[in-house]
C-alpha positions in Angstrom: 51.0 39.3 62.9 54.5 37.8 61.6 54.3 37.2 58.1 55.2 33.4 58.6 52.3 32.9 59.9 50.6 34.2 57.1 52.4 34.0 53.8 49.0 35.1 51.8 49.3 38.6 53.2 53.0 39.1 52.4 53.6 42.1 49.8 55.6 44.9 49.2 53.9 47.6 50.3 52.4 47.3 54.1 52.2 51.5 54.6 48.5 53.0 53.4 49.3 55.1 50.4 45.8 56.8 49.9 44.5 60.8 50.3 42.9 62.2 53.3 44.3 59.8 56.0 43.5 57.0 54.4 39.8 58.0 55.2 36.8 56.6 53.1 38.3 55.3 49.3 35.3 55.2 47.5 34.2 51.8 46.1 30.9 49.6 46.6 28.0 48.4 44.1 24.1 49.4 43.6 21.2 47.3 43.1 19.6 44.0 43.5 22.1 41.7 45.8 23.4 38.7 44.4 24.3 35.6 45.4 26.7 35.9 48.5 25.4 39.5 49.2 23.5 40.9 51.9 22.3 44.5 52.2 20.4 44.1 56.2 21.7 42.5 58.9 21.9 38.8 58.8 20.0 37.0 61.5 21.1 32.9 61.5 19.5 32.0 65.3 20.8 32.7 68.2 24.6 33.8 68.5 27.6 32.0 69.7 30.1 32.9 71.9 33.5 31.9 71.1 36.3 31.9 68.9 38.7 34.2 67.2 37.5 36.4 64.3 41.1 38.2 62.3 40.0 41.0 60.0 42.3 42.4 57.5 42.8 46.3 57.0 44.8 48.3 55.3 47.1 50.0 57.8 50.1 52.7 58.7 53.2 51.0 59.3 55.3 50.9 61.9 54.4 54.3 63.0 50.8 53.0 64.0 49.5 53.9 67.3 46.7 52.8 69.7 46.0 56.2 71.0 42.7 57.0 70.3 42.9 60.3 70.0 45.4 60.3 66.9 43.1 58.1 65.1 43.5 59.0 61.4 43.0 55.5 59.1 40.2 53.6 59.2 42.3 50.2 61.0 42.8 53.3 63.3 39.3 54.3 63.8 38.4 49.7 64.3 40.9 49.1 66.9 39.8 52.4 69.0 36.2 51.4 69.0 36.8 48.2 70.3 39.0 49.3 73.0 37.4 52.5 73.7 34.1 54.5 73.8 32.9 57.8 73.1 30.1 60.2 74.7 27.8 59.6 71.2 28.3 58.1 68.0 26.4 58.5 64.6 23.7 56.1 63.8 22.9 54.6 60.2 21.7 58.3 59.3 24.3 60.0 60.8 22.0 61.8 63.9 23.8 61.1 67.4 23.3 58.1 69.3 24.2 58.0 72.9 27.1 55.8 74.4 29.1 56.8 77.5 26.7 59.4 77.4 22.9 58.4 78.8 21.3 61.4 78.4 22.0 65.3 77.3 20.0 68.4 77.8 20.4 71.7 77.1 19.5 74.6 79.2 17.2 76.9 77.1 20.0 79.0 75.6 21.6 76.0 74.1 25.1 77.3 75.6 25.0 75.2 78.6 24.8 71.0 77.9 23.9 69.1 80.9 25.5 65.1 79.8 24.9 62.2 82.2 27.4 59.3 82.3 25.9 55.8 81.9 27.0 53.3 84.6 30.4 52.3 83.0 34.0 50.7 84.0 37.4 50.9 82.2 39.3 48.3 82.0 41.5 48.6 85.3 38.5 48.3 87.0 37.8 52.0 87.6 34.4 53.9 87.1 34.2 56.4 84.4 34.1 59.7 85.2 33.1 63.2 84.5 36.8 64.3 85.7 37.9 61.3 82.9 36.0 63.4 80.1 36.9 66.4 81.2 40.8 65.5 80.8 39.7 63.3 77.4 38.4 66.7 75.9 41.1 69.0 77.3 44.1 66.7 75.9 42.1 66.6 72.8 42.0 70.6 72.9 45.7 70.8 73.3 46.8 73.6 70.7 50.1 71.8 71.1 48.6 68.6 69.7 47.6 67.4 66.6 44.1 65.4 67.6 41.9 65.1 64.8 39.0 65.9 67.0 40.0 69.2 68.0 38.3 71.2 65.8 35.0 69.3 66.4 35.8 70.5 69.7 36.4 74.2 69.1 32.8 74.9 70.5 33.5 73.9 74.1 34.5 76.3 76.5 36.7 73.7 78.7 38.3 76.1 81.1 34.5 76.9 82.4 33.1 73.5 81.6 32.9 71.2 84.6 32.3 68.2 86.6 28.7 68.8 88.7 29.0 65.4 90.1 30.9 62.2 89.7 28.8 61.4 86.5 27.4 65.1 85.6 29.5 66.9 83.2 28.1 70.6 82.6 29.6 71.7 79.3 29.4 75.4 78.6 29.6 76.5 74.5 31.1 79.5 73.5 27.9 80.3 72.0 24.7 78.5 71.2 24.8 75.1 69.8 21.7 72.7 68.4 23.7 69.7 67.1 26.0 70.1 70.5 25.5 66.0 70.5 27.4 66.0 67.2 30.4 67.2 68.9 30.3 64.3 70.9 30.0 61.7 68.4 33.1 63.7 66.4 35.3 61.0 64.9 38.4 60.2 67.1 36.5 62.1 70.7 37.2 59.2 72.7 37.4 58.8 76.3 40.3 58.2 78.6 41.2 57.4 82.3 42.3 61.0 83.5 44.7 58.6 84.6 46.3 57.5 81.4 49.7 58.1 81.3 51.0 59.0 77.5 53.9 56.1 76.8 51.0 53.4 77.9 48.5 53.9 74.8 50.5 51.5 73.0 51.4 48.7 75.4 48.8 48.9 78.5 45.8 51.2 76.4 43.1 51.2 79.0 39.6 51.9 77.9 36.1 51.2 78.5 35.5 49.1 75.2 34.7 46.0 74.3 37.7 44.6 74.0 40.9 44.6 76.2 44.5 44.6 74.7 46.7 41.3 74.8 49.7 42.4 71.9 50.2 45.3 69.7 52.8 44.9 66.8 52.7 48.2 64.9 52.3 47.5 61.4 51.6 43.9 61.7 48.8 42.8 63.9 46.4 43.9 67.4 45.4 40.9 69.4 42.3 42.0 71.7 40.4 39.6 74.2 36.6 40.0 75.4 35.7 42.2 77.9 33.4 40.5 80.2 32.4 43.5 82.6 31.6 45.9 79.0 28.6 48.5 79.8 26.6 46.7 76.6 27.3 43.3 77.7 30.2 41.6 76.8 31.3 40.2 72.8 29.9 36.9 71.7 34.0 36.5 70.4 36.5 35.1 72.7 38.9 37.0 70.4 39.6 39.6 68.0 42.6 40.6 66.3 43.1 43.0 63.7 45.9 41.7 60.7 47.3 44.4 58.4 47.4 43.7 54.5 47.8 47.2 52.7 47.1 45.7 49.6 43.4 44.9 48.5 44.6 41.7 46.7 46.6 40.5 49.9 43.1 40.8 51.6 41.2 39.2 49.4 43.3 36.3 49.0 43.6 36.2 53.2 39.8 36.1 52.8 39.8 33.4 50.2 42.1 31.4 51.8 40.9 31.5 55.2 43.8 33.0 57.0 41.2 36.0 57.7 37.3 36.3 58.5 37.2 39.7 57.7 38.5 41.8 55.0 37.8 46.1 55.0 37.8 47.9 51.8 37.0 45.8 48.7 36.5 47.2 44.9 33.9 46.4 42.9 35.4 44.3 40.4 36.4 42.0 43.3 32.7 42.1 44.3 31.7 40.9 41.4 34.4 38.3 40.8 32.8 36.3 44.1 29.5 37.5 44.8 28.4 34.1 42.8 31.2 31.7 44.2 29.1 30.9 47.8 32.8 30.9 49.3 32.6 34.8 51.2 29.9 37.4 51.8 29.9 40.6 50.3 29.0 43.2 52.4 28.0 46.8 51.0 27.7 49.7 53.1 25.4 52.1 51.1 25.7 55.7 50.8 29.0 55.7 52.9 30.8 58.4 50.5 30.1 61.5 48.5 31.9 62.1 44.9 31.8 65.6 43.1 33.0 67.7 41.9 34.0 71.1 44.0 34.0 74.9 41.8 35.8 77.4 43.3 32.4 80.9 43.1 35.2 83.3 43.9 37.2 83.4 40.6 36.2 83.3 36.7 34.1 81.5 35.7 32.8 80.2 38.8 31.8 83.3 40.4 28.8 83.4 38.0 26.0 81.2 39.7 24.9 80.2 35.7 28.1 78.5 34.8 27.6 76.8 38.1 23.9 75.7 36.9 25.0 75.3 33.7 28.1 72.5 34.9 24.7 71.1 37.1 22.9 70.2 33.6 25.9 69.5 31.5 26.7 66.4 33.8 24.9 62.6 33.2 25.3 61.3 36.7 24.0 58.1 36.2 27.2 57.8 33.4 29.1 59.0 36.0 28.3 56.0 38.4 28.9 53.7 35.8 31.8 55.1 34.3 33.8 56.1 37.5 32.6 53.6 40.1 31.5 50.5 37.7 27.5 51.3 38.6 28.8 50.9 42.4 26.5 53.4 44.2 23.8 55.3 42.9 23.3 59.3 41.7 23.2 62.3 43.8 21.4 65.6 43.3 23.8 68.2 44.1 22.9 67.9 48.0 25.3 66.0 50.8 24.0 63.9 52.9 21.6 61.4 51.1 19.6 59.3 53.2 20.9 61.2 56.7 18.8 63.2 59.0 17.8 66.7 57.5 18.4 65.6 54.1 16.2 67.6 51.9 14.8 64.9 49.5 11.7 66.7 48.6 13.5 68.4 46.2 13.2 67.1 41.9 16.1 65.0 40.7 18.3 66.6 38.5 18.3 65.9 35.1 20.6 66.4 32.3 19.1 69.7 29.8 22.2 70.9 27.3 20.2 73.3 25.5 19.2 75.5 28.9 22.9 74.6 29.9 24.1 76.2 26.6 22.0 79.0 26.9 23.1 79.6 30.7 27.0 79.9 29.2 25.5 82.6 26.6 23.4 84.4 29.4 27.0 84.5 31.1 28.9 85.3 28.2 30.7 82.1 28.2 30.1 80.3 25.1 33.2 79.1 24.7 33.8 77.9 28.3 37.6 76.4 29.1 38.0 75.1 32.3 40.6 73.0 34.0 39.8 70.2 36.0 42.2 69.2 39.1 41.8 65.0 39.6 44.4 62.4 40.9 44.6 59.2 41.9 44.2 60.0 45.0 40.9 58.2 45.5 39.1 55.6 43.6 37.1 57.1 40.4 38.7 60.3 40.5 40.6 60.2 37.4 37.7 58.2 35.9 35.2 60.8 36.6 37.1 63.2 35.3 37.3 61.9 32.2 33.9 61.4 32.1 33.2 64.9 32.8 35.3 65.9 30.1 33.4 64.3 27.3 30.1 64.8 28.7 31.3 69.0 28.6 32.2 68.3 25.3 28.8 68.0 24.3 27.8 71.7 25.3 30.8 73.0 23.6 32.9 73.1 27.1 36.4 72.5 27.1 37.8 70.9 30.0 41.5 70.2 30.5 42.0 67.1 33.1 45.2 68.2 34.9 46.5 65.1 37.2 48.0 66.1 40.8 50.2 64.7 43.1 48.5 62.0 45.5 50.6 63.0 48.3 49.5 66.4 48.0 46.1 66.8 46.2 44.1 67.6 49.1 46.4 70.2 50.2 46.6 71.9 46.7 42.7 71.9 45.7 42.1 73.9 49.0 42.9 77.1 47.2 44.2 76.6 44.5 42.6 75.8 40.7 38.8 76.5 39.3 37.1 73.0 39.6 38.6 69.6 41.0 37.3 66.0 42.0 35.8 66.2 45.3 34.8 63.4 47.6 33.7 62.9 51.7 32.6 60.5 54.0 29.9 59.9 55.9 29.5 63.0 58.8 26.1 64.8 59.6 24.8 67.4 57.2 25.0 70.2 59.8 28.8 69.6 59.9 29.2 69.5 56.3 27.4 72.9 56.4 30.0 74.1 59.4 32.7 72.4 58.3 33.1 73.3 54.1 30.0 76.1 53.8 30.7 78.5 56.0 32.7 81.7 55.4 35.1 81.3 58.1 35.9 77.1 57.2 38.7 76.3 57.1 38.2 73.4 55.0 36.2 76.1 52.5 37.3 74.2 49.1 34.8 75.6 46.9 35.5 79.3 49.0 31.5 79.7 49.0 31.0 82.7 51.6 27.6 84.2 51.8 27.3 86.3 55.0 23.2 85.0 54.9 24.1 81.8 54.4 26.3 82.1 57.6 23.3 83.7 59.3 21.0 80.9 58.3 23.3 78.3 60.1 23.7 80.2 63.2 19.9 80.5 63.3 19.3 77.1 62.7 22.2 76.3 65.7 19.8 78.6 67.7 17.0 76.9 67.1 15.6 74.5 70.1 12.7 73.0 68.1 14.0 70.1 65.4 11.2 70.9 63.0 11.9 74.3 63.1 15.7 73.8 62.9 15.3 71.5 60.3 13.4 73.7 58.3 16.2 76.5 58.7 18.6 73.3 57.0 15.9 72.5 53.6 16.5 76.4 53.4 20.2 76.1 52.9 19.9 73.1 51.3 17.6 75.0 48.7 20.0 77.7 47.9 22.8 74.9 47.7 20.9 73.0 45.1 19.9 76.1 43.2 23.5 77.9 43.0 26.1 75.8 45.1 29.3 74.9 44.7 29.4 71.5 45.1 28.1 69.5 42.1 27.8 66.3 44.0 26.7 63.4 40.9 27.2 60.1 43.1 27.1 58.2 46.6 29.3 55.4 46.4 28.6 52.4 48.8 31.9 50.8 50.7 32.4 47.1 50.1 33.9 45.0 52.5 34.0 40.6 52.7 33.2 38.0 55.0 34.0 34.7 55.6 30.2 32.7 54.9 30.4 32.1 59.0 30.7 35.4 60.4 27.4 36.7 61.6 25.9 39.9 63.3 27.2 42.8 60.8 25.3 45.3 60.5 24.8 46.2 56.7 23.2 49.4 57.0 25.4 51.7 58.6 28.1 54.0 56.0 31.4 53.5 56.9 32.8 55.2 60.0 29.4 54.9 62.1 28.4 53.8 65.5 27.8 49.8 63.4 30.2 49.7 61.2 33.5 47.7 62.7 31.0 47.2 66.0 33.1 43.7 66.0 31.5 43.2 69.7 28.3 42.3 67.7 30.3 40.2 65.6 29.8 36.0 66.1 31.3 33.0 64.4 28.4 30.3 63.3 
């Protein structure tokens, strides 16, 4: 994209500036839908093929890549789906959907995963093989590299895994492993030619997506055009191309004045400025983040499972949704994962009960509780929730201090450092949200929450053949996290993006960073 071309999307700043990668800013809205709002996936007749569709993300510069495998922001994560595939990918409630992949099983040990290969083609023209995933996963692996899916990967034992056929792929687990197909569908696990040579990703990518590569300006613009001989069927669009405006005004005026189709990552005020007009679409994504706040149980005052309770009844999360993401999602109950598979939603909402919280803090000896509470504007309603967190405290005679960190380093410093801090994740499956930030040996362990049964309950449940049974092993955990946890998880913002009224075929019930969100192959123009 030359910003000639398009004057509306010229501003300052073009490089993302937001925590975590850029990965899942939490913004949305709740309720009814308004005029110009949608919340399921709009059917207007049969689709047309044709046309070009632009959508406008926020991006990285001119450091951007199209290797998939260093996928970090979300313009990142668009462009690799539509030029690439992976084995699975999550569906709307985050349980693994199979792509590259037609079918998995696992011997009865659940060390040994036999995956067949679907009848596929990159876009030279080659088959897809088991020897292509095979060298996907082992570049990924590289200890030498910094692939975001490596760790998802850890599991695999890739020197003994192997190719039983052409499209076989035995993979063999360093130990036994239920949710093996979440390893597959790991964000950023995507599949090369064994082939693919490493100064090409960015001029000649070849994939098996959708969409085949005509130009790639770093920092400006990705022109893709339809692949006709895609596995699915090929995209109703003659054309996509992806447009970078960092800024959310320089979107939504792209949007408004018609230089775009397609603009990722709106805020709610902007929802609600043209929800009523008729002239775009909004489009919310529901439960596509989590926001709480994390407590550290291995230092005062956190190590005392009652001032943990206690925080749990001090809080109003409905106030909380208003307050910090203007009534743009809707409340949580101190469990991730709402709406996904094994989510434990049997359990009583949490309401707000000052007098057992205050007589929790006494029980504790903590009366006159002082905390400090790490925020920053790192992510959208962080330094609103703390705030709002603060005063609500206030009422059971807490003082909280609201210290404000560095954006550029907040997610680093919380890790291990301070008592309580604003917490937030996107959308992943609740059994790697228990691996991932629950376990003992984590090493994303914020809250530092190490119970050697709680550890035993996972491995049991990764043991566990049956999904009732394993699923049962998960409402266990999800029990004691409710209970005592560490996470005091108030809210599940939805993700807002906006259409041009034309654009048909998105899919409105998938959070943010699943197999139909971005599926622009889907995509038509009316």
């Amino acid at each position: 994209m030359h910003d000639d071309h398009f004057p509306g999307l010229r501003r300052r700043g073009f490089l993302i500036a937001s925590g975590a990668a850029g990965a899942l800013a939490l913004s949305g809205c709740a309720g009814t839908p308004a005029p110009g709002t949608s919340d399921a996936k709009e059917e207007a007749g049969t689709p047309k093929r044709g046309g070009r569709l632009r959508a406008a993300f926020a991006g990285g510069g001119a450091s951007e890549t199209l290797d998939p495998h260093l996928s970090n922001l979300f313009a990142d994560a668009a462009r690799a789906k539509a030029l690439y595939d992976k084995l699975a990918d999550y569906g709307a409630d985050l349980s693994a959907q199979p792509r590259l992949a037609a079918s998995w099983e696992p011997d009865a040990t659940l060390k040994r995963w036999k995956v067949s290969l679907r009848s596929a083609v990159f876009h030279d023209g080659k088959t897809v093989t088991a020897a292509d995933v095979l060298h996907s996963y082992r570049r990924i692996a590289d200890p030498k590299r910094a692939f975001r899916a490596r760790a998802s990967l850890e599991p695999i034992d890739l020197a003994a895994s192997r190719a039983l056929d052409e499209r076989t792929v035995e993979f063999v687990l360093k130990r036994p492993t239920a949710e093996f197909p979440n390893v597959m569908a790991a964000f950023g696990a995507y599949i090369i030619p064994a082939s693919a040579r490493e100064g090409d990703f960015d001029h000649a990518p070849v994939g098996s997506g959708p969409f085949r590569l005509v130009s790639f300006a770093p920092g400006r613009s990705a022109l893709l055009r339809r692949n006709d001989d895609y596995w699915e069927g090929a995209p109703h669009l003659d054309e996509l191309e992806f447009v970078v405006a960092d800024e959310e005004s320089a979107r939504v005026n792209a949007l408004l004045g018609g230089q775009v189709e397609y603009a990722h990552e709106l805020n709610p005020t902007t929802a609600r400025a043209h929800e009523d007009g008729g002239r775009v679409t909004i489009v919310r994504l529901r439960n596509s983040a989590m926001q709480s706040f994390a407590m550290k149980t291995d230092r005062p005052p956190f190590q005392d499972r009652r001032v943990r309770q206690a925080l749990f009844l001090v809080t109003d999360r409905a106030e909380l949704v208003r307050g910090a993401l203007s009534s743009a999602g809707e409340i949580g109950n101190d469990l991730f994962g709402k709406g996904y598979q094994y989510y434990a939603d049997g359990l009583p909402q949490r309401e707000r009960d000052l007098g057992r919280a205050r007589r929790l803090l006494k029980q504790a000896g903590a009366e006159d509780l002082r905390i400090t509470l790490d925020t920053s504007p790192v992510a959208t309603g962080f330094t609103e929730a703390a705030a709002v967190l603060r005063d609500q405290a206030a009422q059971a005679g807490i003082t909280v201090r609201v210290r404000t960190g560095s954006k550029d380093t907040y997610w680093k410093d919380i890790l291990d450092a301070g008592t309580l801090c604003c917490y937030r994740s996107g959308a992943m499956p609740i059994e790697s949200h228990l691996s991932q930030r629950l376990l003992t040996d984590s090493t994303t362990n914020a809250t530092h929450w190490r119970h050697q049964d709680f550890d035993a309950l996972y491995r049991q449940a990764q043991s566990t053949k049956d999904p009732k049974q394993r699923a049962d092993v998960y409402a266990r955990m999800q029990r004691r996290l409710y209970t005592e946890g560490p996470f005091l998880i108030w809210g599940f913002a939805d993700w807002i993006l906006g259409t041009a009224r034309n654009v048909r075929g998105i899919e409105h019930r998938a959070p943010a960073n699943t197999l139909d969100w971005a599926r622009f192959d889907k995509v038509w123009l009316a």
